[in-house]
C-alpha positions in Angstrom: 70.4 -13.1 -16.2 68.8 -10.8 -13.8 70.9 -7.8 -13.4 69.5 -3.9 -14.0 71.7 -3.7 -17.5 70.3 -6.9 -18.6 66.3 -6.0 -18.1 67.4 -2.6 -19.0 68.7 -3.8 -22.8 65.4 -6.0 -23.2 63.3 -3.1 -22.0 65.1 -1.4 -25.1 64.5 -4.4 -27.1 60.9 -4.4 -26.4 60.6 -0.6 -27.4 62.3 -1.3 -31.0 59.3 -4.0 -30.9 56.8 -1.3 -30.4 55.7 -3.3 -27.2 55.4 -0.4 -24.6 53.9 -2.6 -22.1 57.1 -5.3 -22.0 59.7 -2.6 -22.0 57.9 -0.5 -18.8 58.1 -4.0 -17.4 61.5 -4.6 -17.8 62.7 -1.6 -17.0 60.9 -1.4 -13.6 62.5 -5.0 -12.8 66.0 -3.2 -14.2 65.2 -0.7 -11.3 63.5 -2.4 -8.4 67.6 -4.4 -8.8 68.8 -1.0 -8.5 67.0 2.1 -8.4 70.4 4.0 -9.2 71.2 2.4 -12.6 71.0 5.4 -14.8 70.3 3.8 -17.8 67.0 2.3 -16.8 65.7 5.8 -15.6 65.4 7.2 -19.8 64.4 4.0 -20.9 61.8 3.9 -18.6 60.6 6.5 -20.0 60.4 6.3 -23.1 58.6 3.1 -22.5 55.6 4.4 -20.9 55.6 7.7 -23.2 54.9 5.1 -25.9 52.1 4.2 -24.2 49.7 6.8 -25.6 
């Protein structure tokens, strides 16, 4: 599937992974789809504040 909420949930799924790297990924896809798609913006994030 390659719709924002999609890439958003396994941007999510790649945080509960403790994969940083993968969720920033798919949450940039999530928002290059649709740079309005609130979700993604948080997620986002969190992903690269778990980056150290």
């Amino acid at each position: 599937m390659d719709t924002p909420e999609h890439h958003c949930n396994l941007g999510l799924a790649f945080l509960d992974q403790d994969n940083p790297r993968e969720a920033a990924r798919e949450s940039d896809l999530a928002l290059g789809l649709d740079s309005g798609y609130g979700p993604a913006w948080p997620a986002r994030d969190w992903s690269w504040s778990s980056r150290g």
